[in-house]
C-alpha positions in Angstrom: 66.1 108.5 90.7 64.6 106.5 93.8 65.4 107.8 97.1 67.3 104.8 98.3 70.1 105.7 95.7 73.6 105.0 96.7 75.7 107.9 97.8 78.5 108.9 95.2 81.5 107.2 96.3 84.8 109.5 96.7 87.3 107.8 94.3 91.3 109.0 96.0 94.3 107.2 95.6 96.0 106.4 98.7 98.1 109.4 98.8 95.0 111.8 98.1 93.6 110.1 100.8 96.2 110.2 103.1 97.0 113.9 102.3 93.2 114.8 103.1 93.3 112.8 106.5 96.5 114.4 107.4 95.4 117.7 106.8 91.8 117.3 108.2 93.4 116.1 111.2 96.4 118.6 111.4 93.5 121.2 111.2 92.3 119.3 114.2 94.8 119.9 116.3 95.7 123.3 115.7 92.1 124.5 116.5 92.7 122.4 119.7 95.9 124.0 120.5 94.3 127.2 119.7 91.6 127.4 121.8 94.1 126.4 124.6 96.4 129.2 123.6 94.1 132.1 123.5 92.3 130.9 126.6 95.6 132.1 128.1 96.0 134.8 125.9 93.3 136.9 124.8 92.8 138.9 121.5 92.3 142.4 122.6 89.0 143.9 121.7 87.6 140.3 121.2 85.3 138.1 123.6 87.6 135.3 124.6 83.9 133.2 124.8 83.2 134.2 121.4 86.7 133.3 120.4 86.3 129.8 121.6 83.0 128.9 120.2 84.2 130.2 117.2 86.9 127.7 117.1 85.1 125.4 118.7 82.7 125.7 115.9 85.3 125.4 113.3 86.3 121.9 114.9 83.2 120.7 114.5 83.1 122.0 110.7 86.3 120.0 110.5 84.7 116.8 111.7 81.4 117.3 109.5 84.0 117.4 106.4 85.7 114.6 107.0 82.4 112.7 107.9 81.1 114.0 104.4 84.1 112.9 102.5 84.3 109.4 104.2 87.6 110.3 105.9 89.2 109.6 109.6 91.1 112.5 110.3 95.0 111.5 110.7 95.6 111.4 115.1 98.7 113.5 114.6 100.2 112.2 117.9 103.3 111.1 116.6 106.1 109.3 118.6 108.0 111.8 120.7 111.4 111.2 119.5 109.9 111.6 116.0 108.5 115.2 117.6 111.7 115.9 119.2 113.7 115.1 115.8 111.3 117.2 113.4 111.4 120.6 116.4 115.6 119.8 116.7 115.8 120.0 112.7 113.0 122.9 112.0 115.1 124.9 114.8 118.7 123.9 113.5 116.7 125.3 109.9 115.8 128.5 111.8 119.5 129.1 113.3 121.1 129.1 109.9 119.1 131.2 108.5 120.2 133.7 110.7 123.6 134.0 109.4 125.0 136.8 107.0 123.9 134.6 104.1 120.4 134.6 105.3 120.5 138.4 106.6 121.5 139.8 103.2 118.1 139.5 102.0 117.9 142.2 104.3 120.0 144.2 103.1 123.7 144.3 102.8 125.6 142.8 106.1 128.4 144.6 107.5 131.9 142.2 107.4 132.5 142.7 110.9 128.8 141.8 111.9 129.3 138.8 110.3 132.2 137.6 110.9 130.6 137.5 114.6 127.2 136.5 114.1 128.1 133.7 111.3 130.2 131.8 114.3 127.6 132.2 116.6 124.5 131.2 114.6 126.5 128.1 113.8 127.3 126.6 117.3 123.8 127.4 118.2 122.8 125.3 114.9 124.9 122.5 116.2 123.0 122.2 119.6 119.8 121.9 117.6 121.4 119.2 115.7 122.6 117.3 118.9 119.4 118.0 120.7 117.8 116.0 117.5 120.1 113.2 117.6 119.2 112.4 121.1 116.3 111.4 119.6 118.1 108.7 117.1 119.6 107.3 119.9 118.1 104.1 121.7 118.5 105.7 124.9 120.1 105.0 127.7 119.9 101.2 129.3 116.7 101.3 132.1 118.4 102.9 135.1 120.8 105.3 133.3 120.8 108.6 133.1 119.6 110.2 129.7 122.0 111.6 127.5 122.1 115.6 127.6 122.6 118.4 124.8 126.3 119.7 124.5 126.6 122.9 126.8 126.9 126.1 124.8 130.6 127.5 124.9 131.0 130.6 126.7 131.4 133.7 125.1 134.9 135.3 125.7 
């Protein structure tokens, strides 16, 4: 083998590819965000210097991979309505699964209990689900004022 050899080329198909840039850079961002969040809020017991050159060192890792593997790791800045629709439907996800149905893994739910919380869980589903489709909307005409989330009924 001569020194000048070619380096081995990493055969992906599109989606492979993708998947790896996607996660490289989602990996990215989170050690970003994290560095930011426990600059605020320390680890007990752990140097919050440490801490941070430890992520900090993990980003670089990161980049180093994707360098190796001939990748560009995925900017994962996407559109904000497309952010605001994917929080609106993980958190419309979450509400639901705080009804009886979801609780009896749990344990068995008392009638009563759910009877209330059932209702409840539901509306606050279906504020999720109208926050999200303020995002489908084109938005209001340049001047306007923005449509807003259906207030929360009362309890009686």
């Amino acid at each position: 083998m001569s020194r000048t050899s070619k380096k081995a080329v990493l055969r992906l198909t599109a989606a492979q590819r993708r998947h790896l840039e996607v996660s490289l850079g989602r990996l990215q961002s989170e050690l970003a965000e994290a560095r930011s969040w426990f600059a605020e809020r320390p680890v007990p017991g752990v140097s919050p210097s440490d801490l941070v050159a430890g992520l900090e060192a993990l980003e670089g890792r990161v980049q180093e991979v994707a360098l190796r593997l001939g990748l560009s790791p995925a900017d994962l800045r996407p559109d904000p309505r497309q952010k605001l629709q994917a929080w609106a439907s993980s958190w419309w996800t979450i509400a639901l699964d705080c009804r009886s149905k979801g609780l009896r893994g749990y344990g068995e739910v008392d009638a009563a209990a759910a009877a209330l919380v059932d209702p409840i869980m539901e509306d606050l589903a279906g504020a999720f689900l109208a926050l999200g489709r303020l995002a489908s909307d084109p938005g209001p005409p340049s001047g306007s004022e923005a449509p807003q989330v259906p207030p929360t009924p009362s309890a009686s």
